[in-house]
N, C-alpha and C positions, 0 to 999 in steps of 0.2 A: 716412363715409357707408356706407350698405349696401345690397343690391342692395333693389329693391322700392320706389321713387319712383312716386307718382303720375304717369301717363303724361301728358307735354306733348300742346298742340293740335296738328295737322301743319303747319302755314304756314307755317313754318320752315323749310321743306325749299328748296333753291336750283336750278332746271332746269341740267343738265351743262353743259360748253361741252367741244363732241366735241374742240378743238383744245388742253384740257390736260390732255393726260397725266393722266389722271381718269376713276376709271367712277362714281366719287360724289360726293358734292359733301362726304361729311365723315358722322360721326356726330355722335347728336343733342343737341341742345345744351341751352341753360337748364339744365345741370347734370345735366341727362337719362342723359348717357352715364357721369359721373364716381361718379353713382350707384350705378348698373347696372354698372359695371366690376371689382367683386371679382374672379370668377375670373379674369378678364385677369392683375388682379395677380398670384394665386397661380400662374400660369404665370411673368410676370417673375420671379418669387421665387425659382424654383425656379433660375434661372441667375448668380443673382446672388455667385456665389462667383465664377462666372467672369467677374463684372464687376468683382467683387476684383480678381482676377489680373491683368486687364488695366489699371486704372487704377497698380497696382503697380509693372508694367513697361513703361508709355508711355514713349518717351525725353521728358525737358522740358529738356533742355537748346540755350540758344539761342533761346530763344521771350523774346519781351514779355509776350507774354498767351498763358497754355492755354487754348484753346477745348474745351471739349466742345460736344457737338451730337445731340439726341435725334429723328430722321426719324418723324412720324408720332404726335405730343403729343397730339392730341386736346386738351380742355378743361383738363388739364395736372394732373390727381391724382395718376397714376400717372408722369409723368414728372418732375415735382417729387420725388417717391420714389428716383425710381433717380438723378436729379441729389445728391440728399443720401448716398444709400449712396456715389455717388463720388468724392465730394466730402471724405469724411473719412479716405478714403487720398491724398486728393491735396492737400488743405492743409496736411497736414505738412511735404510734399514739395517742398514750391516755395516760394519767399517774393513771384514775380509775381502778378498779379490773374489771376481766372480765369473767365472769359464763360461763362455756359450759353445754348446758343443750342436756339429751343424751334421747331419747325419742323412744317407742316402746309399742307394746301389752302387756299388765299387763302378757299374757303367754309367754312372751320374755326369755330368759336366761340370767336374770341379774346377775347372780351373777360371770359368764365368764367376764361381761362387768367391772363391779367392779375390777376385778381384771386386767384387759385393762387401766382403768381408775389410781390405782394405785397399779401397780406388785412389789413395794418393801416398801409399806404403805407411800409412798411418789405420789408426782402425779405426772402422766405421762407427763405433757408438761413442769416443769421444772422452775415455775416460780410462785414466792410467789403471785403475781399478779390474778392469775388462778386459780378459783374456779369450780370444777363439778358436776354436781347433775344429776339424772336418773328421767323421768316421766314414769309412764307406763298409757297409753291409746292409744284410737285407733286415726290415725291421720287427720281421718273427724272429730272431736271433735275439741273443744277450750282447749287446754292442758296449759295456758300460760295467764297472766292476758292482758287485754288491754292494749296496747301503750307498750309492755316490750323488745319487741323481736326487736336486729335491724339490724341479719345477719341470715334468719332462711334459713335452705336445708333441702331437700332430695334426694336420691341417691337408684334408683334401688327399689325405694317398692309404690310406686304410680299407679305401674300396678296389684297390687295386689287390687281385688275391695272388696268395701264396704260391699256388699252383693251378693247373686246368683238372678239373674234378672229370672233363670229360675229353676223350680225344674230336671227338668231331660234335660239331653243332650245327648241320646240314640248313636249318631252315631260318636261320638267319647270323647276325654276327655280335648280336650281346644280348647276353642270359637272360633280363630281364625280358624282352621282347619286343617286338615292333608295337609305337603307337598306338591308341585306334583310331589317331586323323590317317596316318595313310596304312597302316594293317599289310603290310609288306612282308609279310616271313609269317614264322612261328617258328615257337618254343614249347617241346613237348613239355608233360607235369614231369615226368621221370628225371627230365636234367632240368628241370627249375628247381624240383628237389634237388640234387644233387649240389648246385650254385651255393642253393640257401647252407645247406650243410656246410660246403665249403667255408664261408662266408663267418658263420660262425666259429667255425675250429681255428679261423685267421683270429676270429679277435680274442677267442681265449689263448690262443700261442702269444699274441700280443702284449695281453693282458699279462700272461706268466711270468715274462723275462719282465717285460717294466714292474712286476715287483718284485723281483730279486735288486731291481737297480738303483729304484726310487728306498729313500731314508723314510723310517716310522715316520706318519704323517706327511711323507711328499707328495703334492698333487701332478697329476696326468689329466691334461683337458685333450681331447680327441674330439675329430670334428672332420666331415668325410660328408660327398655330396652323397644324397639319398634320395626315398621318395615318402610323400605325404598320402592324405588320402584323399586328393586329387591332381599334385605335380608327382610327376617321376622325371628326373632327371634325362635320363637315357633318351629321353622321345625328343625326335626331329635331330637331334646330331647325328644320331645311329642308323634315321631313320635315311638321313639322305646320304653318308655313308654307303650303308648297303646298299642302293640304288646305284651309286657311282660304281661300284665293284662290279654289282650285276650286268652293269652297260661291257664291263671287260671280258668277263664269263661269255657273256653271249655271243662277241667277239673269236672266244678262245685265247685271246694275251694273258688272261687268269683261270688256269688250270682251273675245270670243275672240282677234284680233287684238292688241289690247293682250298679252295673255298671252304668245301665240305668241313677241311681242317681249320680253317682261321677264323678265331671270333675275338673280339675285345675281352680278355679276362679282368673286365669289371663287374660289381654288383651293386645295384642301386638298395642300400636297406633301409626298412624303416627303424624309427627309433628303438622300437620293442625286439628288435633283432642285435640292434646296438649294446642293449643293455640286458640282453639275455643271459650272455654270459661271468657279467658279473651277479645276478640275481639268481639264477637255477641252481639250486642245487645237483643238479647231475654235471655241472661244467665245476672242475677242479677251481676256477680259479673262484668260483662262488664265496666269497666271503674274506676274500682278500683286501677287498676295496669297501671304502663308502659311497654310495653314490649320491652326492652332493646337490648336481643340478644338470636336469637334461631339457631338451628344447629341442622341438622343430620347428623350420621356419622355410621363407622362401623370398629371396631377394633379387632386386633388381638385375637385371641383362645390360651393362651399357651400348652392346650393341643394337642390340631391340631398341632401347629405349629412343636411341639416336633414328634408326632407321623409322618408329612412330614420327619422330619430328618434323626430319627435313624429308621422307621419303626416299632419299640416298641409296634405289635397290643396287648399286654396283660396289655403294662401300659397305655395303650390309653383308653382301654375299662371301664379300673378300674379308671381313672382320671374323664372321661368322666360321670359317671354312680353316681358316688359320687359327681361332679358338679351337676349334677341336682337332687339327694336326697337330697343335703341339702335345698332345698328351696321347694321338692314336698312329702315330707315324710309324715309331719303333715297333710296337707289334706287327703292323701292317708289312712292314720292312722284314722281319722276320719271317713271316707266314711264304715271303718271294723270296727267299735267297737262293732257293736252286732255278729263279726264273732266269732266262738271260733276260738282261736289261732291264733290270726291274726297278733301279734309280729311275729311269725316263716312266718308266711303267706309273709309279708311286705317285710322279708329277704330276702326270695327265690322270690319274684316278681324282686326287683332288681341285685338279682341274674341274673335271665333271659335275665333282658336288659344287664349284662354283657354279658352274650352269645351270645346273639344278637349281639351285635355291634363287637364282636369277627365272628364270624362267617361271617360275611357278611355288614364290616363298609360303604361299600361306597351305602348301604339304609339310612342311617341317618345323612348324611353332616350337619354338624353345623358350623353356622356364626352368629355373634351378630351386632346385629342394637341396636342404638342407639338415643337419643330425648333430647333435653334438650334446657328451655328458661329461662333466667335470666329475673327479676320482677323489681319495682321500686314501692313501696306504694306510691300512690298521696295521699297528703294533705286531 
């Protein structure tokens, strides 16, 4: 598949429930997300030596069954991927069965993933050995019995937080903040503090349960878009975003109010916030882990990369605009459910950001950063 899917209806979107550990209800589904996912992948890709290394050097000795365990699957393209890359260093290795356990928000899209998992009621990795099963929970929970798990990941959904630190964020719609090519909003210090804090207490909740679940010596490689110190993630998808919303605000079809309350609860971190909580001693889970190997980086755009080429501003816009609906829809959907008609509302919002970035692309430059540190459970 490749990015650029005709946009689903909104109805699909599920209202939160504040009491799990969730600010979304999932990205979006009917294949929607699995589409639109390329660069995602090429972020995965880019670590995938060091998910070499770590499937290389998991201890398997003494297990019945190796579990692996991928936190935050989505509709299961890209996790069925990285299940195969680890899968061909670890079947030589063992002669027990080996469970890929596919895990995500009870409001995920499983049943696209089921059908990832096996498209001809056979299973996708090819081998009588290979067992798979789906959890649904949030992944600050213990999804996973003690001592089970002894290759667990996640990939690109760890910046998705736990909760909103704040009820309203008046001056734009994601914490980090606008830009400075187009400087469209602001984020005062008091809730970017607040973000950053958040931010952290997710990944030592994180960090807690995956070692209750991971076996002495199993590794956790996490890996979550971020920012460097000079890409930030967030800039130009949010940036034309909030432009498209504000075009409804002005209107009145988007409650000022509504607004005031709705922002993307994502946070772009850098590496040093990544690994904060396993190194400080004031974060409990401080000394639970090794930390083996971290990296930042910053990889290719295929839709950029395409629109450099051929010039293509109509498939640029429409590539562009579907990349980042399939991951900001369902909030979006949520923040309007007491709007009437807020499915048609949704459509024509991303409508706009295609006009937007048709009209005038070079307001919304997008570049992806990237974060990732391979773990080692101590004894």
């Amino acid at each position: 598949m490749t990015d650029g899917k005709t946009v689903p209806p909104s109805q699909y979107a599920t209202v939160i429930d504040p009491d799990s550990h969730a600010t979304t209800s999932g990205m979006t589904g009917h294949g929607f997300y699995d589409a639109n996912s390329t660069t995602q992948w090429n972020a995965i890709e880019a670590v995938l030596p060091t998910l070499d290394h770590a499937a290389k050097t998991v201890p398997l000795e003494d297990s019945q069954v190796i579990t692996l365990a991928d936190y935050g699957c989505s509709e299961g393209r890209n996790s069925v991927a990285v299940m195969e890359r680890a899968l061909k260093t670890l079947l030589p290795r063992t002669s027990m069965p080996i469970q890929t356990v596919h895990s995500d928000l009870p409001t995920n899209d499983f049943s696209t993933l089921f059908l990832n998992l096996r498209p001809h009621g056979q299973s996708v990795f090819g081998s009588n050995r290979v067992f798979s099963s789906a959890v649904g929970g949030s992944m600050y929970d213990q999804l996973r019995p003690d001592s089970s798990v002894h290759l667990a990941m996640t990939f690109n959904a760890i910046g998705f937080l736990s909760r909103r630190p704040v009820e309203t964020l008046p001056g734009y719609i994601q914490p980090n903040g606008p830009s400075k090519v187009r400087n469209n909003g602001y984020v005062s210090q008091e809730n970017g503090l607040a973000f950053k804090k958040q931010a952290n207490e997710d990944v030592e909740a994180f960090l807690r349960v995956r070692a209750k679940e991971l076996v002495p010596g199993g590794k956790l490689l996490v890996q979550v878009f971020g920012a460097t110190e000079d890409v930030c993630t967030s800039d130009g998808i949010y940036d034309v975003l909030n432009d498209a919303v504000l075009s409804f605000v002005e209107t009145g079809e988007f409650p000022k109010g509504a607004y005031d309350h709705y922002y993307q609860p994502v946070y772009m971190r850098r590496l040093s916030e990544l690994t904060e909580p396993v190194l400080d001693p004031q974060y409990e889970t401080a000394g639970l882990f090794e930390l083996e190997d971290t990296k930042d980086y910053e990889i290719a755009v295929p839709f950029v990369d395409q629109f450099k080429e051929n010039g293509d501003l109509k498939a640029y816009a429409s590539a562009y605009t579907n990349f980042f609906r399939a991951f900001t829809e369902a909030v979006l959907a949520n923040a309007l459910s007491a709007v009437p008609g807020k499915n048609g509302l949704i459509d024509r919002i991303y409508a706009r950001a295609e006009e937007l970035l048709r009209a005038d692309p070079d307001l919304y430059p997008f570049r992806y950063a990237a974060i990732e540190m391979l773990l080692t459970r101590k004894d």
